[in-house]
C-alpha positions as CSV (number, residue, x, y, z in Angstrom):
1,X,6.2,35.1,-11.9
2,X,6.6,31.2,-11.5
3,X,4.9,31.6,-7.6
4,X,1.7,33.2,-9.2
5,X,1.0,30.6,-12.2
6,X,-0.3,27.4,-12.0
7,X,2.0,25.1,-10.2
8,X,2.8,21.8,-8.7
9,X,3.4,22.0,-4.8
10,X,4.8,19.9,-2.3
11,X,6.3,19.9,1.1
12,X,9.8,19.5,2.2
13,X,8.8,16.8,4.5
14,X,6.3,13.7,4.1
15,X,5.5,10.8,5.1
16,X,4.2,9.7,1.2
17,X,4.4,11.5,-1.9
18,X,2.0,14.4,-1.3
19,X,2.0,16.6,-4.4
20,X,-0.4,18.8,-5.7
21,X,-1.9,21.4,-8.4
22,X,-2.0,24.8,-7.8
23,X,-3.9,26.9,-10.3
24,X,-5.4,29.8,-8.2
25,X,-1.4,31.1,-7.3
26,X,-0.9,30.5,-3.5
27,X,2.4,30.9,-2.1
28,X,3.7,28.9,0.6
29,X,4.1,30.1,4.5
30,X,6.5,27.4,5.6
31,X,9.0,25.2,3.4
32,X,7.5,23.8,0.7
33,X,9.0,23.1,-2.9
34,X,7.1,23.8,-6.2
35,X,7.5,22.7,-9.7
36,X,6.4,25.4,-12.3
37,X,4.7,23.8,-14.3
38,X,1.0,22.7,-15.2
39,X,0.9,19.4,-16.3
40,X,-1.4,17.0,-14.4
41,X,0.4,14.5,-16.4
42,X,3.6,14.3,-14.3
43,X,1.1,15.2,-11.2
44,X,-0.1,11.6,-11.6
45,X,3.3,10.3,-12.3
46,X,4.5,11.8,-9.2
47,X,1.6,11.0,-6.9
48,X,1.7,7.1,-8.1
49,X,2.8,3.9,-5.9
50,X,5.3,3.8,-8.2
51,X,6.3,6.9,-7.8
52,X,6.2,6.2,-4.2
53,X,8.8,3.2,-4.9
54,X,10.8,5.4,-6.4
55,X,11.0,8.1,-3.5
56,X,11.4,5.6,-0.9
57,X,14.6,4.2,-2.7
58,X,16.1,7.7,-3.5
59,X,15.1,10.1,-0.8
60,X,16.8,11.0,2.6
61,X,14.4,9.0,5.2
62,X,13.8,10.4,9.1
63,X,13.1,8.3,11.5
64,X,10.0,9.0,13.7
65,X,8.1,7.5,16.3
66,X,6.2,5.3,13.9
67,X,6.6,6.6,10.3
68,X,9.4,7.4,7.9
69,X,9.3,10.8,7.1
70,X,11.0,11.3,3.5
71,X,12.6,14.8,2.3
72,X,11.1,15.8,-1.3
73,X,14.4,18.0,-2.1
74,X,15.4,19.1,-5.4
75,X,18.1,16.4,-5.7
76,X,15.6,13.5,-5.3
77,X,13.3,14.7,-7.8
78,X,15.6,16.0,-10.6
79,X,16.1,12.2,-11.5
80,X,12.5,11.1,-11.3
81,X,12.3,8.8,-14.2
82,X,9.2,10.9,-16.1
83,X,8.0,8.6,-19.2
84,X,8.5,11.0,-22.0
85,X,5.3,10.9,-24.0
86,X,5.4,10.6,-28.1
87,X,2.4,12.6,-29.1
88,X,2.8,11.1,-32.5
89,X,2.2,7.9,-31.3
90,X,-1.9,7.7,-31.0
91,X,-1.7,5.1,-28.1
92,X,0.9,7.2,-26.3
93,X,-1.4,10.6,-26.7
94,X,-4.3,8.6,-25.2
95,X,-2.4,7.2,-22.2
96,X,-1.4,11.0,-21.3
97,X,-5.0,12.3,-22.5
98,X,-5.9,9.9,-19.7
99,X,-3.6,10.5,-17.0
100,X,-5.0,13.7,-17.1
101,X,-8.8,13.0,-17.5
102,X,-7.7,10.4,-14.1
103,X,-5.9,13.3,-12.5
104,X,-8.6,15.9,-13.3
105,X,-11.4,13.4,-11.8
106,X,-9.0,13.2,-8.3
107,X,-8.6,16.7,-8.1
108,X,-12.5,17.1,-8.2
109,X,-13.3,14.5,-6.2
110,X,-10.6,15.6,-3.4
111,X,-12.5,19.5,-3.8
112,X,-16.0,17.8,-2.7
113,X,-17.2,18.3,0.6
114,X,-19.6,15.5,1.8
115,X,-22.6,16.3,3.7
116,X,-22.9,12.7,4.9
117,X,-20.9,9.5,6.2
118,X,-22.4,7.8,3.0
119,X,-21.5,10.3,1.3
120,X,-18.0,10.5,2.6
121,X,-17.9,6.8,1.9
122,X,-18.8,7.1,-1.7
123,X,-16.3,9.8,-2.4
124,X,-13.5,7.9,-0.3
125,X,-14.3,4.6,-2.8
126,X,-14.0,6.8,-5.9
127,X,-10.9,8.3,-4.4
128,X,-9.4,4.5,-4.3
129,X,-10.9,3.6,-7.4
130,X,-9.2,6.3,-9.5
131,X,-6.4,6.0,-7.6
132,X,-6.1,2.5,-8.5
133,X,-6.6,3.7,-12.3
134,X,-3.9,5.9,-12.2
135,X,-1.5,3.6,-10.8
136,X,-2.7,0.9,-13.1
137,X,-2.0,3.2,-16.2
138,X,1.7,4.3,-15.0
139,X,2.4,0.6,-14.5
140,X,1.6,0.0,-18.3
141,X,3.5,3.2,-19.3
142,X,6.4,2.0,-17.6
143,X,5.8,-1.4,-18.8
144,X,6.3,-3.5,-15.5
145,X,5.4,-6.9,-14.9
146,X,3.0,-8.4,-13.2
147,X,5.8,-9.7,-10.5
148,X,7.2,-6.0,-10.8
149,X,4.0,-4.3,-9.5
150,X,3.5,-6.9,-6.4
151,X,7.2,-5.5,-5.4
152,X,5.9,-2.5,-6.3
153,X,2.7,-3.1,-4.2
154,X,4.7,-4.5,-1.6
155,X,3.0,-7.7,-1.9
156,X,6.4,-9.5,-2.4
């Protein structure tokens, strides 16, 4: 059964793009959405500011206090633009081989618990650091420009 596999979860409602990998078979207690499938892949894809971008532009938005809180429903994600990978393509097989070795490293590091502030700190930095990785490598899978990541970015 689809619930019991590995899995990609998310919830109905969020203020960012909050997905993430179930392997152990969990099932949800309130409404959240799951994708059945195991691919860390489109986990990064998904989780990226560019995926972000994307989600802002396309999902219903609630208004709250101080935060827009987005719905992650089916008929927002269906379209997600998902680069298609070409395995035969060496350079295309390593940018997925490392989206997932990127993905892999933030599930770990998201699993550690720190037994100090420095060592919440570190883990924090390496958090950002292969965050910034990931989003680095779906920019040049998508092929944006420079100008097209500060929009992206919202430096623009």
């Amino acid at each position: 059964m689809f619930f019991d596999g590995p899995k990609i979860v998310l919830p109905d409602i969020a203020t960012e793009p909050r997905f993430a990998y179930d392997e152990m078979g969990y099932y949800g207690a309130t409404t959240i959405f799951f994708i059945p499938l195991k691919d860390l892949y489109l986990l990064g894809l998904l989780n990226s500011k560019l995926g972000f971008a994307y989600f802002k532009e396309t999902c219903a938005a609630l208004e709250g206090k101080n935060e827009v809180y987005y719905r992650f429903k089916r008929q927002y994600l269906q379209n997600f633009p998902v680069h298609n990978i070409n395995f035969s393509d060496p350079a295309e097989k390593a940018a997925h081989d490392k989206m997932v070795s990127l993905v892999e490293r933030m599930l770990e590091l998201h699993r550690r618990s720190a037994r100090t502030p420095q060592e919440k700190e570190m883990i924090q930095r390496e958090i950002e650091s292969t965050d910034g990785a990931i989003d680095a490598l779906v920019y040049e899978l998508y092929g944006l420009t420079g100008e097209e990541i500060e929009i992206v970015e919202g430096r623009r």
